[in-house]
ZADO-1210 file (C-alpha; in nm, 4 decimals, padded with zeros to 6 digits):
<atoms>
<atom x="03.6051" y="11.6341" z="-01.5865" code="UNK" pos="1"/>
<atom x="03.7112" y="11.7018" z="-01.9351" code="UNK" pos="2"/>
<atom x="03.8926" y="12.0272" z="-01.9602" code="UNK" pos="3"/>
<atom x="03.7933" y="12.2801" z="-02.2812" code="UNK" pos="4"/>
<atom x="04.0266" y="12.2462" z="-02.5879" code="UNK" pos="5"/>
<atom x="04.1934" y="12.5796" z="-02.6536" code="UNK" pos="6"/>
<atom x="03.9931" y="12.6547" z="-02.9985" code="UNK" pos="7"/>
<atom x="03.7036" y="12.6207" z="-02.7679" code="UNK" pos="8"/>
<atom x="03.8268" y="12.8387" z="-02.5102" code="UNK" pos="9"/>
<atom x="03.9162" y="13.1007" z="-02.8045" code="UNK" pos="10"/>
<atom x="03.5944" y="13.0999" z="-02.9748" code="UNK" pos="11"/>
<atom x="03.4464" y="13.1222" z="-02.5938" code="UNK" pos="12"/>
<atom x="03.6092" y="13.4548" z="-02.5359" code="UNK" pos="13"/>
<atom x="03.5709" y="13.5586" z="-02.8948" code="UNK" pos="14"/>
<atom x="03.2160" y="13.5237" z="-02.8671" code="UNK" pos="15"/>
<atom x="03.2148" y="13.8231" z="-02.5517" code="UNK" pos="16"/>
<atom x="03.2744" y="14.0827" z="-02.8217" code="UNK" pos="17"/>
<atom x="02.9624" y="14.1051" z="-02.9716" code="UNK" pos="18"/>
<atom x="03.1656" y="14.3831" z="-03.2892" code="UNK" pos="19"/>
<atom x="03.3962" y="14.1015" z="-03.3296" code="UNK" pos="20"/>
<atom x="03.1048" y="13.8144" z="-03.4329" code="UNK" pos="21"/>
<atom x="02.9274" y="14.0589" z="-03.6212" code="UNK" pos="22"/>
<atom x="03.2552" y="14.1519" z="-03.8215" code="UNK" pos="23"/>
<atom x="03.3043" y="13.7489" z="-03.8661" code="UNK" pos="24"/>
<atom x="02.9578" y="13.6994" z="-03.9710" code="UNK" pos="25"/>
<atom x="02.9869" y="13.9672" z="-04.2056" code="UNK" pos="26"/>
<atom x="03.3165" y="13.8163" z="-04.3536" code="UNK" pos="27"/>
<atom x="03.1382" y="13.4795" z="-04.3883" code="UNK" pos="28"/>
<atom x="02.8335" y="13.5679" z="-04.5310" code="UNK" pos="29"/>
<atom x="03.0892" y="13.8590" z="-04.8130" code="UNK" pos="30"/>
<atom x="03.2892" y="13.5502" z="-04.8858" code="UNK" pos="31"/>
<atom x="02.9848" y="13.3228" z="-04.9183" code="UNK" pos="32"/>
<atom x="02.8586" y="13.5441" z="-05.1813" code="UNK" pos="33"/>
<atom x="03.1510" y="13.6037" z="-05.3681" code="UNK" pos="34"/>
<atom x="03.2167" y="13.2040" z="-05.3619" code="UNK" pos="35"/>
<atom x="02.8110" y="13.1661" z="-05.5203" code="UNK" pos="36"/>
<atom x="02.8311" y="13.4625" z="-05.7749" code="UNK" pos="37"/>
<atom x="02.7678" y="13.2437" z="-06.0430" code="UNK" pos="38"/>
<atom x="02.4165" y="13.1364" z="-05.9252" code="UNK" pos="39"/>
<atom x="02.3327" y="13.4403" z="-05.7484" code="UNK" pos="40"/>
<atom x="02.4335" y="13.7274" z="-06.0263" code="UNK" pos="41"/>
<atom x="02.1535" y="13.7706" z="-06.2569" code="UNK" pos="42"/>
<atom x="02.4335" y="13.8416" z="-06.4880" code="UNK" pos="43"/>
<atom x="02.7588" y="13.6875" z="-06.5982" code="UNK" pos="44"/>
<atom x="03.0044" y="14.0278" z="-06.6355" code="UNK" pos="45"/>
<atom x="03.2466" y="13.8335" z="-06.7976" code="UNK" pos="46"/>
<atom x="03.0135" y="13.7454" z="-07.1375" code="UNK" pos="47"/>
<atom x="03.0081" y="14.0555" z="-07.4014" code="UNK" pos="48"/>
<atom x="02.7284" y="13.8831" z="-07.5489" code="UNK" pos="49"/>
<atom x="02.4890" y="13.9967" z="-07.2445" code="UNK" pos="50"/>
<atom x="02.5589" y="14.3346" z="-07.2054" code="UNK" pos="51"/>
<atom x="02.3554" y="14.6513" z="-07.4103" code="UNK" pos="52"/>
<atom x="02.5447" y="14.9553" z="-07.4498" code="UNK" pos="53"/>
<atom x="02.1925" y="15.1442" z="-07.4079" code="UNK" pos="54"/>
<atom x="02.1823" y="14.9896" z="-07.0261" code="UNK" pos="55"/>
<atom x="02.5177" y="15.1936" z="-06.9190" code="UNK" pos="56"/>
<atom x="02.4799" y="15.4159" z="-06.6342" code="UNK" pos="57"/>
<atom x="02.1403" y="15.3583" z="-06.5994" code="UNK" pos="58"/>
<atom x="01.9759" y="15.4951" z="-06.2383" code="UNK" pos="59"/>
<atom x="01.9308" y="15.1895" z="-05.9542" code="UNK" pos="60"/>
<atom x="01.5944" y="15.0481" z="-06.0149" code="UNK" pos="61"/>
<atom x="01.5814" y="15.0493" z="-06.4125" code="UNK" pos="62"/>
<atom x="01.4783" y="14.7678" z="-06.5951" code="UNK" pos="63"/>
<atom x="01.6930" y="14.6430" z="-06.8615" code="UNK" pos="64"/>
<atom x="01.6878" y="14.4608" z="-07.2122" code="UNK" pos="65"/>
<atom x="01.7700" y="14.1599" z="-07.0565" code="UNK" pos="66"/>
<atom x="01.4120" y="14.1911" z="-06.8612" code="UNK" pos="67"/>
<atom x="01.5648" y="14.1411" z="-06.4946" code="UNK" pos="68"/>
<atom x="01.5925" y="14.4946" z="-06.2896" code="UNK" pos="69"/>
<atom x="01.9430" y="14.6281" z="-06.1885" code="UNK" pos="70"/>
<atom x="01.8527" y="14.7369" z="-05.8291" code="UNK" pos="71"/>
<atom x="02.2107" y="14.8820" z="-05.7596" code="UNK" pos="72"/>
<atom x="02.2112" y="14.9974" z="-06.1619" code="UNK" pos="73"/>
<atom x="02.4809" y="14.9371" z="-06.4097" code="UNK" pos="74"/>
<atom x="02.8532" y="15.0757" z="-06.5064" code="UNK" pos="75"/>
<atom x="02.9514" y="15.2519" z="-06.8273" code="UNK" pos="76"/>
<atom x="02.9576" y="14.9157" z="-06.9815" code="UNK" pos="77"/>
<atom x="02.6150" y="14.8289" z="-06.9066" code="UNK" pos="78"/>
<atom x="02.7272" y="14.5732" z="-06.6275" code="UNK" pos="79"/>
<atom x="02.4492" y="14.5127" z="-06.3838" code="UNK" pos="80"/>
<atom x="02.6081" y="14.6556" z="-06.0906" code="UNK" pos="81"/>
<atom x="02.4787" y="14.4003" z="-05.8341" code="UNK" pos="82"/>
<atom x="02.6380" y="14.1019" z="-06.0513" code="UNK" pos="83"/>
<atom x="02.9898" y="14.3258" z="-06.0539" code="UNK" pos="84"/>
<atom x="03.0256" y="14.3986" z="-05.7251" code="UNK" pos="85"/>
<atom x="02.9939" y="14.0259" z="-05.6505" code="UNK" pos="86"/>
<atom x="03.2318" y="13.8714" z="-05.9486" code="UNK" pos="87"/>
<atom x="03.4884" y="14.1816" z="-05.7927" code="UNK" pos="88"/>
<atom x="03.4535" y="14.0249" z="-05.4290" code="UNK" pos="89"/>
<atom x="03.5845" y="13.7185" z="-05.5534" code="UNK" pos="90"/>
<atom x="03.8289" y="13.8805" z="-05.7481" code="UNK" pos="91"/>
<atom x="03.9383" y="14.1172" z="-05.4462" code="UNK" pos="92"/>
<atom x="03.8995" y="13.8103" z="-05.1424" code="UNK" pos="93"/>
<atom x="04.1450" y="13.6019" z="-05.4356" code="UNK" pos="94"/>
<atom x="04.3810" y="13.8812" z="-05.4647" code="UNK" pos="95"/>
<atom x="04.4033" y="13.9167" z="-05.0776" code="UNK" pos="96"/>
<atom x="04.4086" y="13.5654" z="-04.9923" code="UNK" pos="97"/>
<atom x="04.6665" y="13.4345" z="-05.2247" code="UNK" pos="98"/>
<atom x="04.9172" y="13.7387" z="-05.2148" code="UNK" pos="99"/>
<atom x="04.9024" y="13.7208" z="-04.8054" code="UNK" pos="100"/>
<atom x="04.9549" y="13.3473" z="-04.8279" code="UNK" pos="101"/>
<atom x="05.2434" y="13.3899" z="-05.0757" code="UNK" pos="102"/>
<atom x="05.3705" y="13.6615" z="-04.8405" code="UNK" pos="103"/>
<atom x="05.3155" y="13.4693" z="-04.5457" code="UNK" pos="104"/>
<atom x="05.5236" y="13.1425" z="-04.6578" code="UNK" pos="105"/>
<atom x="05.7857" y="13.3261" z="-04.7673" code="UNK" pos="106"/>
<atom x="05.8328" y="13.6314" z="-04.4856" code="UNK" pos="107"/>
<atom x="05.8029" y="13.3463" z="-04.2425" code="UNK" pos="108"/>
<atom x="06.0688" y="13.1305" z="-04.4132" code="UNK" pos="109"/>
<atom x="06.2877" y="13.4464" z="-04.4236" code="UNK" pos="110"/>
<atom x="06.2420" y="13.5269" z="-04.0419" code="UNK" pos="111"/>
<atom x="06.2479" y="13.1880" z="-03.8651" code="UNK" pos="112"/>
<atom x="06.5823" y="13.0880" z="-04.0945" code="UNK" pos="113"/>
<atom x="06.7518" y="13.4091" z="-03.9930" code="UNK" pos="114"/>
<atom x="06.6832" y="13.3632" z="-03.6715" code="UNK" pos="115"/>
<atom x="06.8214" y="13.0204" z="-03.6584" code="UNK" pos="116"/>
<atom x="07.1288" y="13.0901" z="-03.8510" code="UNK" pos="117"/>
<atom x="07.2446" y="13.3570" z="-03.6868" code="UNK" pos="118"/>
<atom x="07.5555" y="13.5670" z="-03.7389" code="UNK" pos="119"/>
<atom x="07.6133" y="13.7667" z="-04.0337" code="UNK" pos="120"/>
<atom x="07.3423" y="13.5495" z="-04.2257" code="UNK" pos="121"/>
<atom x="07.0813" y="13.6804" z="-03.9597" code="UNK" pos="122"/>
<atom x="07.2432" y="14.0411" z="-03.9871" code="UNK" pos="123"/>
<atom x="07.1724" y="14.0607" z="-04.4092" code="UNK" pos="124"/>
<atom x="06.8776" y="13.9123" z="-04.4094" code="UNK" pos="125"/>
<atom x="06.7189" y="14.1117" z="-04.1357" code="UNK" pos="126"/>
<atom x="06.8820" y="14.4520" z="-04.2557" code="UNK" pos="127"/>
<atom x="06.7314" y="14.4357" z="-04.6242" code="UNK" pos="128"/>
<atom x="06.4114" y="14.3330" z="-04.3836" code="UNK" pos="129"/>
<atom x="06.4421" y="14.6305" z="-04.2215" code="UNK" pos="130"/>
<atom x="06.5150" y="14.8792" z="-04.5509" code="UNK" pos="131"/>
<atom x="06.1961" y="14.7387" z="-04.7748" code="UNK" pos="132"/>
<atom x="06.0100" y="14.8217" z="-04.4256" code="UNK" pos="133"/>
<atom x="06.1502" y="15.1912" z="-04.4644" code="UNK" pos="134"/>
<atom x="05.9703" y="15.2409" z="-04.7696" code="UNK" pos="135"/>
<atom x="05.5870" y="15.2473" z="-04.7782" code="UNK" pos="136"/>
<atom x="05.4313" y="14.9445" z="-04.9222" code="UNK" pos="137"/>
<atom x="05.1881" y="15.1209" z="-05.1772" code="UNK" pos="138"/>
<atom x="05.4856" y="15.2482" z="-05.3440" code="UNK" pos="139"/>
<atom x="05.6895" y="14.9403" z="-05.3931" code="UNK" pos="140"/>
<atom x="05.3575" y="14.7572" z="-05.5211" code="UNK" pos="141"/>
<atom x="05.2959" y="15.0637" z="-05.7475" code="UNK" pos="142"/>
<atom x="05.6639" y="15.0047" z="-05.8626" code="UNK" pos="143"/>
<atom x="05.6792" y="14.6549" z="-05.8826" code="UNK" pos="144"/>
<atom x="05.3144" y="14.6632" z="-06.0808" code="UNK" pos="145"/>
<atom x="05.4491" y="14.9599" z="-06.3332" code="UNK" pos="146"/>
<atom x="05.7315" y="14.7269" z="-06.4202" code="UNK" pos="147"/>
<atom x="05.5288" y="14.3843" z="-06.4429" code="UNK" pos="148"/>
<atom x="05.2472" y="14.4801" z="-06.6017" code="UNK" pos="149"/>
<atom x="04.9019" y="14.4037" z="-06.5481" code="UNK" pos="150"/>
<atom x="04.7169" y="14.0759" z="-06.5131" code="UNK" pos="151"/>
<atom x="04.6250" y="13.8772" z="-06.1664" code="UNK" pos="152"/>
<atom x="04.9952" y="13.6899" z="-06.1608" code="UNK" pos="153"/>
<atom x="05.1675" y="13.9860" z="-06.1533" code="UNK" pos="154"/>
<atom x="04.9365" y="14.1728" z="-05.9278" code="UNK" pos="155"/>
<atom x="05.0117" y="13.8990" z="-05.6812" code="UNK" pos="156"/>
<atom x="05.3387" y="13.8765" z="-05.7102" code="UNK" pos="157"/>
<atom x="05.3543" y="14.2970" z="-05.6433" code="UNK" pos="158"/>
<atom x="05.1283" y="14.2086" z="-05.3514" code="UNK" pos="159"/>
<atom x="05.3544" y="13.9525" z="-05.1813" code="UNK" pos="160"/>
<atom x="05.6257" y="14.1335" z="-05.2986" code="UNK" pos="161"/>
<atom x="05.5704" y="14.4501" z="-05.0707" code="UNK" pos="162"/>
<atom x="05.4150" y="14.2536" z="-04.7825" code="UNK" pos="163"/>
<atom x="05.6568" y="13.9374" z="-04.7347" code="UNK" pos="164"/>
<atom x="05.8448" y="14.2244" z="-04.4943" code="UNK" pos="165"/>
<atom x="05.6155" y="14.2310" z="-04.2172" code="UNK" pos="166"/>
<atom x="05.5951" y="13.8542" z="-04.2214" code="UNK" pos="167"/>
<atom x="05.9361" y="13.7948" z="-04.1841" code="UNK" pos="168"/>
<atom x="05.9962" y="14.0685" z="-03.9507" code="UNK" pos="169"/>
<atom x="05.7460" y="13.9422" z="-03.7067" code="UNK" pos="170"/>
<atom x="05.8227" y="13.5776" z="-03.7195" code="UNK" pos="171"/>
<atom x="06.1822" y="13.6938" z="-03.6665" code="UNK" pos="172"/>
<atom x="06.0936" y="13.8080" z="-03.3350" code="UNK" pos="173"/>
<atom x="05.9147" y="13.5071" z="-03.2588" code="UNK" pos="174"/>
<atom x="06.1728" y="13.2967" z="-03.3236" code="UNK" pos="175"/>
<atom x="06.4670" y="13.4668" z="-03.1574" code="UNK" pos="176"/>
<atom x="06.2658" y="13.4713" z="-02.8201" code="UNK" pos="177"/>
<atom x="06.2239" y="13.1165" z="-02.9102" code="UNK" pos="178"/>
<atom x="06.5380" y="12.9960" z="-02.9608" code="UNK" pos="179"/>
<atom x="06.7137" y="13.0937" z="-02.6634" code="UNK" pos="180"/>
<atom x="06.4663" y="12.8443" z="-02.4854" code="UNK" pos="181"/>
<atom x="06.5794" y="12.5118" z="-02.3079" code="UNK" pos="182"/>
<atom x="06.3458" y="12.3306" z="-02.4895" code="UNK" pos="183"/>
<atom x="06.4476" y="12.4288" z="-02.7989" code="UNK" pos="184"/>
<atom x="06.8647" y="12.3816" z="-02.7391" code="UNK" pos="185"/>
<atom x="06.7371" y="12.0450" z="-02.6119" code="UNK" pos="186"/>
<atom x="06.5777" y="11.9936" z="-02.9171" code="UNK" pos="187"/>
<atom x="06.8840" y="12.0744" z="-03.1064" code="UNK" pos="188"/>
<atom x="07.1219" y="11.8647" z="-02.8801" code="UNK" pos="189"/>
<atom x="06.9299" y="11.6052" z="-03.0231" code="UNK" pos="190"/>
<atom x="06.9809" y="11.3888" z="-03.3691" code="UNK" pos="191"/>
<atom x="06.7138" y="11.5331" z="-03.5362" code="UNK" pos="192"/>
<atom x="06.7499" y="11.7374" z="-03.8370" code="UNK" pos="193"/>
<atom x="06.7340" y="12.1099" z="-03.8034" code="UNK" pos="194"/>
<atom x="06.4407" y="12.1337" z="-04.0353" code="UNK" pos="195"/>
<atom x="06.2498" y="11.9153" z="-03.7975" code="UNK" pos="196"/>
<atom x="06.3603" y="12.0892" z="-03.4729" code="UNK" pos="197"/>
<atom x="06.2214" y="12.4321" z="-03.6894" code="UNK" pos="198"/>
<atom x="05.9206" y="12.2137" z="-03.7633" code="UNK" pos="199"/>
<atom x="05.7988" y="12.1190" z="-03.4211" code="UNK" pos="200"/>
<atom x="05.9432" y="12.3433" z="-03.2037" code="UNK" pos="201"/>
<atom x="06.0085" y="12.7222" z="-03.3526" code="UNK" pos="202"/>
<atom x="05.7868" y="12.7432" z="-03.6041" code="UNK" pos="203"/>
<atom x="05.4172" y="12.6299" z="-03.3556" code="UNK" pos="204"/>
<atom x="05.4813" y="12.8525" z="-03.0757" code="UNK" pos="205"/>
<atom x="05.5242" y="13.1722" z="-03.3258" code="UNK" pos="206"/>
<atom x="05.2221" y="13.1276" z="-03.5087" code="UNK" pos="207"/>
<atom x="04.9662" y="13.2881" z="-03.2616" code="UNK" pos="208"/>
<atom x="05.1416" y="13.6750" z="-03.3655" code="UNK" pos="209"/>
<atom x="05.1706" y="13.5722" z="-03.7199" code="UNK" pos="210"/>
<atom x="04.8068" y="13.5013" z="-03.7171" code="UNK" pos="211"/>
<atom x="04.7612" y="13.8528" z="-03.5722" code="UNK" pos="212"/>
<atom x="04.9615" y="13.9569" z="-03.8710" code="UNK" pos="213"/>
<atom x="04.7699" y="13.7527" z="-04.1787" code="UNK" pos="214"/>
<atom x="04.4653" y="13.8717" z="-04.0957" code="UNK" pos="215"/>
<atom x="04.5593" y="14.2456" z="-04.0796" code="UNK" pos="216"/>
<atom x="04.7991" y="14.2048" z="-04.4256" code="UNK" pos="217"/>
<atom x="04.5196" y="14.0320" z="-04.5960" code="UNK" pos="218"/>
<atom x="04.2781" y="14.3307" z="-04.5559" code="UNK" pos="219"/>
<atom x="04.6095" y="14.5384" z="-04.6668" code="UNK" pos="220"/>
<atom x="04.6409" y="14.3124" z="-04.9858" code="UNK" pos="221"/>
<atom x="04.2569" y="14.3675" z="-05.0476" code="UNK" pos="222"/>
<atom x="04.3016" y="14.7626" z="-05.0232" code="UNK" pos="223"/>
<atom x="04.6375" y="14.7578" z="-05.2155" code="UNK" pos="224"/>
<atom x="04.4558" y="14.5859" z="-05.4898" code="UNK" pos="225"/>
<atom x="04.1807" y="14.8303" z="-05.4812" code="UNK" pos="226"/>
<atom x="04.3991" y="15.1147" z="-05.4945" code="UNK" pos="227"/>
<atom x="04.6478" y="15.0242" z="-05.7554" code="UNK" pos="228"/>
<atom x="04.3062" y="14.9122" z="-06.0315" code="UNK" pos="229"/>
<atom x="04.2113" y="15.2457" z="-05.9400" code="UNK" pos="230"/>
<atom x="04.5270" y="15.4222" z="-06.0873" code="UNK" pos="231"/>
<atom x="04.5672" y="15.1794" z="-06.3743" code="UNK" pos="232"/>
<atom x="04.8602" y="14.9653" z="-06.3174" code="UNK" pos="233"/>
<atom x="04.6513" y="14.6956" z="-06.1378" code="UNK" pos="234"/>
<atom x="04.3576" y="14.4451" z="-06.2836" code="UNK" pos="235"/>
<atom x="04.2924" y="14.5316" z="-06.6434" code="UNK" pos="236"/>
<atom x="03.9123" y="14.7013" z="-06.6882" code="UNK" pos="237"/>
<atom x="03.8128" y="14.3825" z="-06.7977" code="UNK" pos="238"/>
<atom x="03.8534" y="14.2199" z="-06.4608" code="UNK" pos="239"/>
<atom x="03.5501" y="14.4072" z="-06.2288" code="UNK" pos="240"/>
<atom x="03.7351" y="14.3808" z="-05.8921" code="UNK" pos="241"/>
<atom x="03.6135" y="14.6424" z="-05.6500" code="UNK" pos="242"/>
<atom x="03.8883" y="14.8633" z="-05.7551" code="UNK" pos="243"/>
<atom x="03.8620" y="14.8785" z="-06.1237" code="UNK" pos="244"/>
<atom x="03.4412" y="14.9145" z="-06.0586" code="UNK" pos="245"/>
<atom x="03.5451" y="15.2240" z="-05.8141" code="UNK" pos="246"/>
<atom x="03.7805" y="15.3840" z="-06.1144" code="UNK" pos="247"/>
<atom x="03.5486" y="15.3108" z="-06.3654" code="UNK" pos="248"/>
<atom x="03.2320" y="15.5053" z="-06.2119" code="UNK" pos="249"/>
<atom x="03.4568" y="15.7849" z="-06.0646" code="UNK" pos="250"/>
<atom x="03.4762" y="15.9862" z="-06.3984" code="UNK" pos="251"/>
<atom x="03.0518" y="15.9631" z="-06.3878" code="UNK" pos="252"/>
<atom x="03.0663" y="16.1089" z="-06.0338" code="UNK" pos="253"/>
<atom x="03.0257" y="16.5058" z="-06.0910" code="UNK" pos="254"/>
<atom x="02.7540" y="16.3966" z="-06.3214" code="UNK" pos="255"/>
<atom x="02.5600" y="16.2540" z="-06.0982" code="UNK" pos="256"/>
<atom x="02.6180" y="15.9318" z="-06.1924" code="UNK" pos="257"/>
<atom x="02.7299" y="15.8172" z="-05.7868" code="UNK" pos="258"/>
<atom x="02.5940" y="15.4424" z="-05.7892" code="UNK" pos="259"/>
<atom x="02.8867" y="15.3389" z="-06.0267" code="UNK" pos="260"/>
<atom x="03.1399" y="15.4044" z="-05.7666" code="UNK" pos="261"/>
<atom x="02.9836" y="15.4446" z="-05.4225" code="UNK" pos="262"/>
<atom x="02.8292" y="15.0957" z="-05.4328" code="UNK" pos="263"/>
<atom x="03.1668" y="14.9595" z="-05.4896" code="UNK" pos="264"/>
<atom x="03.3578" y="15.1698" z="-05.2968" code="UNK" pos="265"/>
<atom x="03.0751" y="15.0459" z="-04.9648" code="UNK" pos="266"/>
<atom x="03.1020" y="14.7009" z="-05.0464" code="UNK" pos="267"/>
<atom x="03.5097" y="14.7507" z="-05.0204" code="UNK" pos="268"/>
<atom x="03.5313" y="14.9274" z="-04.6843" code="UNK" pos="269"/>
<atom x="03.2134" y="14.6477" z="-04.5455" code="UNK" pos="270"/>
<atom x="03.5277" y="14.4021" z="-04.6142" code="UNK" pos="271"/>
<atom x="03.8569" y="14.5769" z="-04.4930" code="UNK" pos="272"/>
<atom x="03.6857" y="14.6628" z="-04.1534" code="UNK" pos="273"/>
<atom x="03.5205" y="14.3515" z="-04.0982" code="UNK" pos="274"/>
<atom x="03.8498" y="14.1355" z="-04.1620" code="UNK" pos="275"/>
<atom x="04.0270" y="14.4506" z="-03.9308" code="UNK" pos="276"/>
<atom x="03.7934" y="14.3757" z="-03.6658" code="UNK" pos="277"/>
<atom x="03.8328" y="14.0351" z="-03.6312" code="UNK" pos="278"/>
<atom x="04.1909" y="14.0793" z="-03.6553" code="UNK" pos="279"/>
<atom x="04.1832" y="14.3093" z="-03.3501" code="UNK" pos="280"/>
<atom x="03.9641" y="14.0576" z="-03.1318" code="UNK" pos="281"/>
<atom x="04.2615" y="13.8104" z="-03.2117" code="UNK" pos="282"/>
<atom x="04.5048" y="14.0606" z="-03.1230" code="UNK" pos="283"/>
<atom x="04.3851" y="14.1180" z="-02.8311" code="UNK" pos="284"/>
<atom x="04.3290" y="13.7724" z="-02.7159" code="UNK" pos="285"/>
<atom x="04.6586" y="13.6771" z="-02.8099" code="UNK" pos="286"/>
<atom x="04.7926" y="13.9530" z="-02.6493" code="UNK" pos="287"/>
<atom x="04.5595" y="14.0734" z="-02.3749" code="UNK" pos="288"/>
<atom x="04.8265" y="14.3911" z="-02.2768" code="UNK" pos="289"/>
<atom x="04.7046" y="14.5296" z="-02.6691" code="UNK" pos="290"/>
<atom x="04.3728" y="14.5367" z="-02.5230" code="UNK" pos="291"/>
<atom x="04.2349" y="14.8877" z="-02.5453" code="UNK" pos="292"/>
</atoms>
């Protein structure tokens, strides 16, 4: 009898949490709008030439001078809201996705090569590691975006930047308990070249934590992003990710003026928990003694 692969196995007891596939269906079916903005926004954000001045901060419901109703209403620059909050989830998902995979390359790098050098190599490498981890990581990306600038390149690299820590501090873990295996000094007794020994051996049997880790860091990167567009030093207020839609409407709020925020500010925490959720169902099947 054929035995299960171990994806299906995974999905099998993924599927018993019945939070955890409504978080992932919730992830697919954010990021499959946010990939089809184009065709499903009624409006394009992005060209001046559609927007009216006299549709700002009009009330959910109101039809505008384009003839097409804004059901979730519009910002202060007469953006229909609906088509902004989708053009910011693929701003926001691109922010997240491509910091945590710059993180991830180069955190893991960092950990796995300390932990196969060893020595005094391992020692520096782990103990400016350890000191970035002392300091929160919304302050060195509000540091390292006050001194780059703004645009998406240097958000991203302020992203990584402040992230790559956890990355390299789990994979260094990994790979220590790794490489005091048998397997692994057989490996090395062996005329194959270190990078390949790193390849096969080391670097497959730590990726089930570092999965753990992505998918908790990416939600990070997506509320890092939101929070540093709110204070300014992150996307430009050209760019409507979910955090410069939030700081834009929160000015309107005492007015009465909520929908320019709140819609934004819903669609951001649907996201962050849904991705957190199905980072926790991983957790805990990777590491069943984390189940609470």
């Amino acid at each position: 009898m054929r035995k299960d692969s171990p994806a299906r196995r995974f999905w099998a007891e993924f599927r018993e949490s019945r939070i955890a596939v409504a978080a992932l269906a919730l992830v697919v079916a954010l990021v499959g709008v946010a990939l089809l903005a184009p065709l499903i926004a009624p409006q394009d954000p992005y060209d001046l030439a559609k927007l009216a001045l006299m549709d700002a901060r009009r009330p959910p419901g109101f039809v505008g001078s384009g003839g097409y109703v804004h059901w979730l209403g519009t910002d202060a620059q007469g953006r229909d809201l609906f088509s902004a909050i989708l053009y910011g989830l693929r701003i926001s998902l691109q922010m997240g996705l491509v910091a945590g995979a710059i993180a991830f390359v180069v955190g893991v790098g960092l950990g796995i090569s300390a932990a196969y050098l060893g020595g005094r190599r391992e020692a520096f490498i782990m103990r400016v590691i350890d000191l970035q981890l002392a300091f929160p990581a919304i302050l060195l990306a509000l540091v390292i975006s006050a001194l780059l600038g703004q645009g998406k390149a240097q958000l991203i690299a302020a992203l990584a930047a402040a992230q790559y820590a956890y990355f390299a501090r789990t994979a260094h873990g990994a790979a220590s308990a790794e490489r005091g295996k048998d397997y692994v000094e057989a490996a090395l007794s062996t005329p194959l070249p270190a990078r390949q020994v790193v390849w096969r051996h080391i670097l497959p049997n730590c990726l089930p934590p570092l999965i753990v880790v992505a998918t908790v860091q990416v939600a990070n990167a997506i509320a890092l992003e939101a929070t540093l567009s709110f204070l300014g030093v992150g996307l430009p207020v050209t760019e409507p990710s979910l955090g410069a839609l939030i700081a834009n409407g929160f000015q309107y709020m005492l007015s009465g003026r909520y929908w320019i925020s709140i819609y934004p500010g819903l669609a951001l925490i649907l996201l962050i928990v849904a991705i957190n959720l199905v980072g926790d169902q991983i957790r805990d099947q990777v590491n069943p003694r984390l189940k609470r």
